[in-house]
C-alpha positions as CSV (number, residue, x, y, z in Angstrom):
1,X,-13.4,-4.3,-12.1
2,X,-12.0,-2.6,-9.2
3,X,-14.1,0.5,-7.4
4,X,-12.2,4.1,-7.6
5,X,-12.3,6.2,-4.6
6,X,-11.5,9.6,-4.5
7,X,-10.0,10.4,-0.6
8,X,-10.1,14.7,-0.1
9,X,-8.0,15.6,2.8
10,X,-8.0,19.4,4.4
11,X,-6.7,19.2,7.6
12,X,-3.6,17.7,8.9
13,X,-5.5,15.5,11.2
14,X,-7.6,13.8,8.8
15,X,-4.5,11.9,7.2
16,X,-4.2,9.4,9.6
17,X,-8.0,9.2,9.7
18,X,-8.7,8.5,6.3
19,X,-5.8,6.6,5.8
20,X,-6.9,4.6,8.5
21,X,-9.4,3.6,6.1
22,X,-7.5,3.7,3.1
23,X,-5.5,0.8,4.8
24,X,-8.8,-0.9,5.4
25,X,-9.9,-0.9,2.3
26,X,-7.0,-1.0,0.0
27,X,-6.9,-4.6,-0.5
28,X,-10.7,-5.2,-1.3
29,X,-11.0,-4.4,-4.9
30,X,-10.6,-0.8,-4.3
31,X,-8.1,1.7,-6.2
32,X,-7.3,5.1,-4.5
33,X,-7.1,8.8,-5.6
34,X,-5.9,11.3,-3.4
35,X,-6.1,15.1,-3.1
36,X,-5.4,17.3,-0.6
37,X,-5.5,21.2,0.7
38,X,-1.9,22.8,1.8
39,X,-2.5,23.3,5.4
40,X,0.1,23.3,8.5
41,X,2.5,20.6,6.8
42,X,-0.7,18.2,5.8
43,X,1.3,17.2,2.2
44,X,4.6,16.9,3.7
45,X,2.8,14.2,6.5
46,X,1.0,12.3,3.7
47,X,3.6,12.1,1.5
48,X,5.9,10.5,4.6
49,X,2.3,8.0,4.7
50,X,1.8,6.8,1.3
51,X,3.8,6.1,-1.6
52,X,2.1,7.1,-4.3
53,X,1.2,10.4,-5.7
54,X,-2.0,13.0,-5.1
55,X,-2.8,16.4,-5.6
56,X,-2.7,19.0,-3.9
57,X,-5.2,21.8,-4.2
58,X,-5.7,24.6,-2.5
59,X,-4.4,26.7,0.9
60,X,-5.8,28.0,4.0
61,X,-6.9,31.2,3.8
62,X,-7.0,32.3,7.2
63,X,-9.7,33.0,9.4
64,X,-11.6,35.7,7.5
65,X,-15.1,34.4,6.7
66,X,-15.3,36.3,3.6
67,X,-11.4,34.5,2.1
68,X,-12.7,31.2,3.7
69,X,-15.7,31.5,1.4
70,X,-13.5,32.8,-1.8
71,X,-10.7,30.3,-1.0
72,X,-13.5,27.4,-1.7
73,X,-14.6,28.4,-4.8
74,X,-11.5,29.0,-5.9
75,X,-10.4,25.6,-4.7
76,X,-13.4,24.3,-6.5
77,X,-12.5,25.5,-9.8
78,X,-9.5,23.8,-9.5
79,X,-10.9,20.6,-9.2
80,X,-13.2,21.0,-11.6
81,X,-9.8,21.5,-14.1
82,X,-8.5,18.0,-13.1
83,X,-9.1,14.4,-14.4
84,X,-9.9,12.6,-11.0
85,X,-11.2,8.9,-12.0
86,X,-13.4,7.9,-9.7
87,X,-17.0,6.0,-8.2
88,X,-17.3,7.4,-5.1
89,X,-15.6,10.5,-2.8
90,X,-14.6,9.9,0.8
91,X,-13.8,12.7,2.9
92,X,-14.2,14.6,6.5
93,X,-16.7,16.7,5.2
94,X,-14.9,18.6,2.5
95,X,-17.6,20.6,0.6
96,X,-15.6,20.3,-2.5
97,X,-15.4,16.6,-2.9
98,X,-19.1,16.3,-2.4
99,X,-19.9,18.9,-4.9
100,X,-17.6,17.7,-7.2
101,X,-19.4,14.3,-7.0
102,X,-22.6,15.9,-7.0
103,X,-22.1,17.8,-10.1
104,X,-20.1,14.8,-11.9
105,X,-23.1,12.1,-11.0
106,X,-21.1,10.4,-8.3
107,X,-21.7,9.6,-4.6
108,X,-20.0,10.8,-1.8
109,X,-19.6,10.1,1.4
110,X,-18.3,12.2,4.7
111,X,-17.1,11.5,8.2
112,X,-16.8,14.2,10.9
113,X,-17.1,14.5,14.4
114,X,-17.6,18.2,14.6
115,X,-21.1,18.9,15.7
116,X,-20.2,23.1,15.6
117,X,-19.4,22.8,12.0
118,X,-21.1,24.1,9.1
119,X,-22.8,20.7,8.1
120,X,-25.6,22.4,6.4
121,X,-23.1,23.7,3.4
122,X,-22.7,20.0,2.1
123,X,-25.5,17.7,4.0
124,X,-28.2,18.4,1.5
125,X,-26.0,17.3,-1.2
126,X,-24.1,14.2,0.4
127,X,-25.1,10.8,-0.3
128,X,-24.2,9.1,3.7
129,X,-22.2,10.6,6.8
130,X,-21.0,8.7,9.8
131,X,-20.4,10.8,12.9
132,X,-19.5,9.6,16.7
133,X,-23.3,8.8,18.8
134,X,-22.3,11.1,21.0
135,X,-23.2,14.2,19.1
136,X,-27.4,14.2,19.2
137,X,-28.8,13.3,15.9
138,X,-31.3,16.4,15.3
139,X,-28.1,18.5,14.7
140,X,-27.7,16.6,11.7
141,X,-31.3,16.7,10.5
142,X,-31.4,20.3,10.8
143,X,-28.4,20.4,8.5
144,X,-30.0,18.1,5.9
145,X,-28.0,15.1,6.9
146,X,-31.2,13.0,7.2
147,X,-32.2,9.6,8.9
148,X,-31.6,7.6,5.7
149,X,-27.9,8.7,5.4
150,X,-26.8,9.0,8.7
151,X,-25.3,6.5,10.4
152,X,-23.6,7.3,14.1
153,X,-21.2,5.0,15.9
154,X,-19.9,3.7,19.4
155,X,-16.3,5.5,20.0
156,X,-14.6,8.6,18.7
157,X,-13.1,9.0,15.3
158,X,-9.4,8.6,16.2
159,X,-10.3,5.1,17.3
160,X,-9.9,4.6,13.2
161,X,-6.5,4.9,13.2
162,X,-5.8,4.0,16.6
163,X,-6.8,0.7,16.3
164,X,-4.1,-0.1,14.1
165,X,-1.8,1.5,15.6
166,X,2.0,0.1,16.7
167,X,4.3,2.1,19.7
168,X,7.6,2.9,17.6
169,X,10.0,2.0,20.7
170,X,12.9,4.0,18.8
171,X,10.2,7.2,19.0
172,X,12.3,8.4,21.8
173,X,15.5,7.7,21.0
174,X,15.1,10.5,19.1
175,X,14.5,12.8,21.4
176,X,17.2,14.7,24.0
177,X,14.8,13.6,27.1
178,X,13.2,10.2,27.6
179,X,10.3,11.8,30.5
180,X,8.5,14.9,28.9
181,X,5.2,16.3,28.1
182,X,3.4,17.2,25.0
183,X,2.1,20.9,24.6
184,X,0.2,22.0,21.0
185,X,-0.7,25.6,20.7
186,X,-4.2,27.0,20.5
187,X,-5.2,27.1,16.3
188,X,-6.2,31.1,16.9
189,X,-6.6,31.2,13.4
190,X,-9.7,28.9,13.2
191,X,-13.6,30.5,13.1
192,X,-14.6,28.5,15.6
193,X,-11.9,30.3,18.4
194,X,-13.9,32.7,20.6
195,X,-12.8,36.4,19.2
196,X,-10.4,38.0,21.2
197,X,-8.9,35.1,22.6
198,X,-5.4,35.0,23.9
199,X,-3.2,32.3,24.0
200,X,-1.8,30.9,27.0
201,X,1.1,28.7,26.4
202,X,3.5,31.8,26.9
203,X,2.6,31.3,30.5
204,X,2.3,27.5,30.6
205,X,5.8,27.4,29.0
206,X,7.1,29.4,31.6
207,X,5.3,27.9,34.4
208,X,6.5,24.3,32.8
209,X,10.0,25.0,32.7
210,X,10.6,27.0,36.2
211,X,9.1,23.3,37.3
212,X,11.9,21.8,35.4
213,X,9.5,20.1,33.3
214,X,10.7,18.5,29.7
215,X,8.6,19.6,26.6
216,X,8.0,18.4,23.6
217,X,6.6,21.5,21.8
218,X,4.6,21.0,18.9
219,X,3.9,24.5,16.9
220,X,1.4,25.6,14.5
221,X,2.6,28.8,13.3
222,X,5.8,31.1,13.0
223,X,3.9,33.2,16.4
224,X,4.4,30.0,18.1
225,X,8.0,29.3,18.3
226,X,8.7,32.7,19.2
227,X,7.0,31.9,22.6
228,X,9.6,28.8,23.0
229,X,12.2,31.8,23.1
230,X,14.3,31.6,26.5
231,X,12.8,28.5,27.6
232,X,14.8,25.6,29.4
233,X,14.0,22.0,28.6
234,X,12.2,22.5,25.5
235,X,12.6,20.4,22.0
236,X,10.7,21.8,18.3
237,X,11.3,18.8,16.1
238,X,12.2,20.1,12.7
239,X,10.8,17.4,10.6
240,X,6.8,16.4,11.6
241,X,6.7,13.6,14.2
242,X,4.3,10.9,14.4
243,X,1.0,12.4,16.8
244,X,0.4,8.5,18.4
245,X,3.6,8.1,18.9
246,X,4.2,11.5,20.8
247,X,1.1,11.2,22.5
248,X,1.6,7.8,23.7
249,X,5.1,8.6,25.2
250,X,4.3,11.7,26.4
251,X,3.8,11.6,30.6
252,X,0.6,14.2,29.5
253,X,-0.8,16.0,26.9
254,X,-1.5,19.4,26.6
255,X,-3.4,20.9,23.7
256,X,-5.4,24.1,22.8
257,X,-7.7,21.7,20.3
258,X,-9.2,18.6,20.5
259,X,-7.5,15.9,17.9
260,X,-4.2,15.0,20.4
261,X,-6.3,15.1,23.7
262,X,-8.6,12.3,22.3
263,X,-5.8,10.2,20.6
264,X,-4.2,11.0,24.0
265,X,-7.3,9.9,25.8
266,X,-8.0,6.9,24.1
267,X,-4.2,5.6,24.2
268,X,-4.8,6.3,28.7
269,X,-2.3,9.2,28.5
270,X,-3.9,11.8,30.7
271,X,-5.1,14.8,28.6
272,X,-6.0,18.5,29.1
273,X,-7.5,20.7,26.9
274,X,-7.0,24.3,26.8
275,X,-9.7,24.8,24.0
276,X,-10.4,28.5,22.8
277,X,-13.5,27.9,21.3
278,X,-16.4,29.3,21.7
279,X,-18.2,25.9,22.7
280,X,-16.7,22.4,23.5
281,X,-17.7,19.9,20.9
282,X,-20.2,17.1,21.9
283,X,-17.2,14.2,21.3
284,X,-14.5,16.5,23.8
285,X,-17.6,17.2,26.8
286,X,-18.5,13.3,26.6
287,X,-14.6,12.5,27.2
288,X,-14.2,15.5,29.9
289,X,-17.3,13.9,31.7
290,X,-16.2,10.2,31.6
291,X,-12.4,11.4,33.3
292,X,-10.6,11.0,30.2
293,X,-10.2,14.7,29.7
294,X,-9.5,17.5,31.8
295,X,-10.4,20.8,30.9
296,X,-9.0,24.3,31.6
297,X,-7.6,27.4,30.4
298,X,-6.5,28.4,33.8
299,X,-2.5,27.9,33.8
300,X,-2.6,27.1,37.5
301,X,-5.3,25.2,37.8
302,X,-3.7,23.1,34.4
303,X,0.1,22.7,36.3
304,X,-1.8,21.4,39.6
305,X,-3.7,18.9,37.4
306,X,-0.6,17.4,35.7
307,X,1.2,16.9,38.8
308,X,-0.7,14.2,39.8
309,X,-2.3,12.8,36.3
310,X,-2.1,9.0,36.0
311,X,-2.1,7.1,32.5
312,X,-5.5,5.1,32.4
313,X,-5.4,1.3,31.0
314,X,-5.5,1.7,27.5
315,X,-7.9,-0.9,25.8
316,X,-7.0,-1.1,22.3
317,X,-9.6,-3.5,21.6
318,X,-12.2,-1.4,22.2
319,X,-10.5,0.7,19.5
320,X,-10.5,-2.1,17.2
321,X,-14.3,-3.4,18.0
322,X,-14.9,0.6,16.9
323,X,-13.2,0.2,13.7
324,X,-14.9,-2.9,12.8
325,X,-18.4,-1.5,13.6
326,X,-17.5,1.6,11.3
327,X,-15.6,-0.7,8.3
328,X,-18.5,-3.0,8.5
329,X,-20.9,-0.4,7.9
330,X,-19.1,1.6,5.1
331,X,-18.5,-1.3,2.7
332,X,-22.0,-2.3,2.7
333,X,-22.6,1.8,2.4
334,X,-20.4,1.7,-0.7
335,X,-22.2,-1.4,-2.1
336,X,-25.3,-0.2,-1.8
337,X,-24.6,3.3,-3.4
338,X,-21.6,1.9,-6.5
339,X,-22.9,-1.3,-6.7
């Protein structure tokens, strides 16, 4: 008899994370369930990456600590409504899919690579967690993620997916410029933003198209676009666009979070960060110290950079030898918790 798993996605970049391994696993004697929150487009890009059905449960509820908190139980009592078949949960540690399986007598597992985040609301209660080595383990003990259900691996989470992954050569082609860079807004929205912050893409935009620079502008909220207003050689797809694909075409990436400047960085497209959070995570300083990453929220200082970035050689075998090392490990992990 086949194994159920039950895949919780939140956030729009965990889809092509987890289905990185969905894809993986699929063909083992595994069968798949799949829920997910309603967050900046995240069902409209799974539905475009599977073609079967899933929930979806659940909103964003801003940045407010106290709604955050309400939004969860509230999402929580949702899934506690529905008739989800399943052994064992796999998620980026979504507190509701491990107490869901806590409280239903199933295991759970979670993958992150956020050493800032709340790890402590879930690690207590979650039966294994694999995170990048190069956030320091005694984070993750303090948090109740202990030695016997941690495991931490060579690479960065996006080499998941990105070890898989295929250049679509007709990705420009739909596009009004072949030679362009890729600029993602700040999420101001998020907890873990710096209060007060202010974004600057209204002044990178600027500085980009007096330059004569293309962009490929990539918006997260309605507050967004209006800052594309009056600016020359600047495309907003409609319809979402495949990250690798714009990343890997891109000439550089710019990005006020961290997901497209490390699929950036591990494709060798140069990468800056203009991260308003209060701290850089572990995974984004190891990347920004190795070259792979600059970082900046200067405007200037970012324009100067991108004028002379170079692409890197991308390796995507050591993508793949990271996949392997975290497959390898998460079967044998579901074994030895489902049987």
């Amino acid at each position: 008899m086949n194994k159920k798993i039950w895949v919780d996605i939140t956030n729009t970049p965990q889809v092509h994370f987890l289905l990185g391994i969905y894809n993986s696993l699929k063909n083992d004697n595994y069968d798949f369930e799949f829920s997910c929150r309603e967050f900046a487009e995240t069902s409209k890009l799974l539905s475009q990456k599977i073609d079967k059905p899933f929930l979806k449960i659940g909103e964003h509820y801003g940045k407010s600590k106290i709604k955050k908190v309400l939004g969860t139980f509230v999402r929580f009592g949702k899934f506690l409504n529905e008739q989800i078949d399943y052994d064992i949960s796999i998620s980026c540690g979504s507190e509701i899919a491990v107490f869901a399986s806590k409280i239903r007598n199933k295991k759970s597992i979670a993958f992150g690579d956020n050493d800032k985040a709340r790890q402590w609301t879930y690690g207590y209660f979650v039966d294994y967690a694999f995170f990048p080595n190069a956030i320091s383990k005694d984070i993750f003990f303090n948090q109740g993620i202990g030695k016997e259900k941690l495991y931490q691996y060579n690479g960065y989470k996006e080499d998941i997916y990105i070890a898989d992954y295929i250049p679509d050569n007709s990705f420009v082609d739909g596009l009004p410029f072949s030679n362009y860079i890729l600029l993602r807004p700040e999420n101001l929205q998020a907890n873990y933003v710096t209060k007060g912050a202010k974004t600057i893409v209204p002044e990178l935009l600027k500085m980009l198209s007096e330059k004569g620079i293309n962009i490929l502008y990539i918006p997260r909220y309605d507050i967004d676009h209006q800052y594309a207003k009056e600016i020359n050689n600047i495309y907003m797809p409609e319809d979402p666009v495949n990250g690798l694909d714009a990343c890997y075409y891109a000439d550089v990436v710019l990005t006020g979070a961290g997901t497209f400047a490390r699929e950036a960085a591990c494709l060798g497209v140069p990468a800056v960060s203009f991260y308003a959070g209060k701290e850089l995570l572990a995974v984004d300083k190891k990347m920004i110290n190795d070259g792979w990453i600059f970082f900046s929220r200067n405007p200037d200082d970012i324009v100067q950079h991108i004028q002379k970035a170079k692409r890197r050689d991308s390796n995507i075998n050591r993508s793949k030898s990271v996949k392997k090392e975290v497959i390898d490990k998460l079967t044998t992990v579901i074994e030895d918790l489902i049987g």
